[in-house]
C-alpha positions as CSV (number, residue, x, y, z in Angstrom):
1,X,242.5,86.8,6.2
2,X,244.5,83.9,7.4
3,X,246.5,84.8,10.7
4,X,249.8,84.1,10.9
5,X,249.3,81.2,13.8
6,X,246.8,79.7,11.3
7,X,249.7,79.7,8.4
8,X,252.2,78.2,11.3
9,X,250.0,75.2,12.8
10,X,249.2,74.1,9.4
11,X,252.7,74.3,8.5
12,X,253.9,72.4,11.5
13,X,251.3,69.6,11.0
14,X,252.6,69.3,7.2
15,X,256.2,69.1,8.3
16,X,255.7,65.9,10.6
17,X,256.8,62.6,9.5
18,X,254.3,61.7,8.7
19,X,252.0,64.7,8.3
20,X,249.4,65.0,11.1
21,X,246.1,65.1,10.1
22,X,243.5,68.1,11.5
23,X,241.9,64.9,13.6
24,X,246.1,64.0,14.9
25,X,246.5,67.4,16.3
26,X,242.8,67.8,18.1
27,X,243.6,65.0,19.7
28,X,247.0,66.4,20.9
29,X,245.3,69.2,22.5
30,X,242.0,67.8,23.3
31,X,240.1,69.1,21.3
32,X,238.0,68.6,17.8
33,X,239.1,68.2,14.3
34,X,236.3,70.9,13.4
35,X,238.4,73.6,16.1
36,X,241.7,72.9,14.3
37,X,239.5,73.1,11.1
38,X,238.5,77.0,12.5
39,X,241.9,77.5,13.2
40,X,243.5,76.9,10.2
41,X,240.1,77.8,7.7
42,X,237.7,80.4,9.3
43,X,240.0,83.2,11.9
44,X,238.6,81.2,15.0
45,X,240.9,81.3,17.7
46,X,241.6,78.6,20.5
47,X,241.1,79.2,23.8
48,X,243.7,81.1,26.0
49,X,244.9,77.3,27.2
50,X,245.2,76.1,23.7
51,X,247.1,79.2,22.6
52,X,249.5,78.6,25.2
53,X,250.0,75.2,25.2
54,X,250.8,76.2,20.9
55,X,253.3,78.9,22.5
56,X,255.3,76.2,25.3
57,X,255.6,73.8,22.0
58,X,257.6,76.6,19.7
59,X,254.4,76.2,17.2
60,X,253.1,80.1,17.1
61,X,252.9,82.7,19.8
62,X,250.0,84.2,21.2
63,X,250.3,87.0,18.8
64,X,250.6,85.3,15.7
65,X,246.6,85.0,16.0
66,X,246.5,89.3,15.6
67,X,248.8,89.7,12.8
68,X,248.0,88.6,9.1
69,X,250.4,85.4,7.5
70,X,252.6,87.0,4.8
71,X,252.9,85.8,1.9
72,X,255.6,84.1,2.5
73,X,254.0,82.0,4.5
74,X,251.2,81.8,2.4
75,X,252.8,80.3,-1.1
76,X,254.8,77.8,1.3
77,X,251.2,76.3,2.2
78,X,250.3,77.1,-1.6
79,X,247.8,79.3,0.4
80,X,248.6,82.4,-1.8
81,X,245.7,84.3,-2.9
């Protein structure tokens, strides 16, 4: 199940002039491509300083990570299963 913070970082880093890669946005937050990569791919969710530094910045809220994208979100990322 992608998450609905998952669905919203990836869609923020493709709506950047120009896109941010998985590697731009670690760096941003300090962290590694393979987190984002968890993020966005495999349910992993940041730590609670990650999360709220993606909260202050308008890119998801803390509970976007507990509730499932909808599909909506999903076939804008061409996600849809």
């Amino acid at each position: 199940m992608t998450s609905a913070a998952a669905a919203k970082i990836l869609a923020f880093r493709q709506a950047q002039t120009p896109p941010l890669s998985q590697l731009d946005l670690a760096l941003r937050y300090g962290v590694s491509r393979w987190a984002v990569h968890g993020w966005e791919q495999l349910g992993k969710q940041p730590r609670l300083r990650i999360m709220l530094k993606l909260q202050e910045q308008g890119i998801c809220s803390c509970e976007d990570w507990t509730l499932p994208a909808t599909r909506e979100q999903l076939a804008a990322l061409d996600l849809a299963a």
